[in-house]
Phi, psi and omega in degrees: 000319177291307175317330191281315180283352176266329151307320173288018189221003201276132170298096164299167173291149174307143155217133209311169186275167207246356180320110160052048176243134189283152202252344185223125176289161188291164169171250127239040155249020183092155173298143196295145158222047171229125151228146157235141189224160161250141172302224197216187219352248186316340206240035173308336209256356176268130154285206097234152161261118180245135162265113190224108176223070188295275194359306161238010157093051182046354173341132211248099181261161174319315226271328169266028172279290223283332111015289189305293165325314161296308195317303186306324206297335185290323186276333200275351177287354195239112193289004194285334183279130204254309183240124178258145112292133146258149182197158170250168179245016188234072160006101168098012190214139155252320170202132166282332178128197172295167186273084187301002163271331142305303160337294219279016187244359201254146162278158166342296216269314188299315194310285180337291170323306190282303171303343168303295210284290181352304194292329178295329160269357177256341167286327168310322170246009187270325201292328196309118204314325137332155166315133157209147194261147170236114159237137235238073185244029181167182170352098195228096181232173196354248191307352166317276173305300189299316176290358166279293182325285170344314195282163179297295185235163167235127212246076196257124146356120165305010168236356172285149193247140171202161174179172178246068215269354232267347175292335175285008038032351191045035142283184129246158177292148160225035192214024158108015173300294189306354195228299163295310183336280217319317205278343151309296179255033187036146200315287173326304135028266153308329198287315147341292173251011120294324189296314187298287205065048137299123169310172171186143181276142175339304195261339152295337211285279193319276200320357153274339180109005190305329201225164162335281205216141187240166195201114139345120179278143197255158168345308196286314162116008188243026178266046154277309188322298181277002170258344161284336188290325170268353175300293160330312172303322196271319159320313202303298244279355172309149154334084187314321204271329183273011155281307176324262196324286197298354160271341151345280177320329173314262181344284172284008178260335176310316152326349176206184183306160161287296165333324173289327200285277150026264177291335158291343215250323183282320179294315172310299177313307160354293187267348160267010178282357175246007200290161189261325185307302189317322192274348166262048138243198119136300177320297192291339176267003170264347161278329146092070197201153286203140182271147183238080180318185127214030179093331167304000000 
């Protein structure tokens, strides 16, 4: 827990910009199927991750686990990202899940492995010091949904498809379905659209509370996109290191009594008390003019 709170304030080294840079060269880790950028003028400080592996419908294979993987490790390094996106670069898709065509080529012991490091990226991106949004502009099924279920918030189309399928597979989830779901919808629920592996629709998704914000899908198949994307806007212009921290707080106070949350809610606070962003919002509501973060 201290390691977590002490990451939300740590200064990283400066990194290059992410413009159309692809995160893994061909090679033997596979061709990229990812790209990540930080966006261009205002919106310098939102990342994105686009998963675009059309072949399989984004289907989460090794090669875009460990993709996946490189990416986070690179990005939780650069304090400049205030805000992450997931997004697909695959029309009608966000992640179809894991790649079971792949699986079935794997022995017992490899499956167990893969699914281990799976589980292991999506704690990877749930742990990521920043906000992060998954938008949801189609098809989000078992692992699918669980790396959406990871992100802080979730943003979808009324026309996105999404579930937690893996009992129709003679599976379960295993990459944090079973564990997020519930504390996302309550326990009933969760228990409810697993038992099943019922689908759900956008606008089904929200009235359980599973996603943010639901959005009419536009020509282009991206207005998930942009409504995470203005969401991600209202978020930059905040205090970073007291966003970073209140997700700390979130995050490890959900995990526990509330008196311990409590007290975690204090370490946290703690620490945001010499920070200079604190003594300029404090500047700015007695000059009564707009605060100028900087991260500090």
């Amino acid at each position: 827990m201290l390691r977590a709170l002490t990451n939300a304030r740590r200064l990283a080294r400066p990194w290059k910009a992410l413009r159309a840079r692809s995160c893994a060269s061909h090679g033997p880790a596979g061709p990229p199927e990812i790209q990540v950028r930080a966006l261009a003028g205002a919106d310098h400080r939102i990342a994105e991750i686009l998963m675009n592996r059309p072949s399989a419908c984004n289907a989460l294979g090794n090669v875009l686990v460990n993709q996946l993987l490189e990416a986070l490790a690179q990005l939780r390094e650069d304090q400049q990202v205030r805000v992450l996106l997931f997004r697909s670069g695959v029309k009608g898709v966000f992640c179809a899940g894991a790649d079971l065509k792949e699986r079935e080529q794997m022995s017992e012991a490899e499956v167990g492995i893969f699914v281990q490091r799976l589980r292991g990226l999506m704690n990877e991106i749930a742990a990521f010091p920043a906000p992060t949004i998954a938008a949801m502009d189609g098809f989000a099924l078992g692992g699918g949904l669980e790396l959406a279920l990871a992100c802080d918030l979730r943003v979808a189309a009324s026309s996105a498809v999404m579930g937690l399928i893996e009992t129709t597979r003679g599976l379960l989830p295993g990459a944090g379905g079973t564990q997020r779901l519930p504390r996302c919808i309550g326990v009933a629920l969760a228990k409810e659209l697993i038992f099943t592996g019922r689908r759900l629709n956008g606008a089904q998704a929200q009235a359980l509370g599973l996603v943010n914000h639901t959005v009419s899908q536009n020509e282009d198949g991206n207005a998930a996109y942009h409504r995470a994307r203005e969401l991600a806007q209202e978020i930059l212009p905040q205090a970073p290191i007291a966003v970073r921290l209140g997700k700390v707080a979130i995050d490890r106070g959900m995990e526990v009594d509330i008196a311990s949350g409590m007290a975690i809610e204090g370490i946290c606070y703690a620490q945001n008390i010499p920070t200079q962003d604190r003594l300029e919002g404090m500047a700015a509501f007695r000059e009564k003019r707009p605060p100028r973060f900087v991260g500090k």
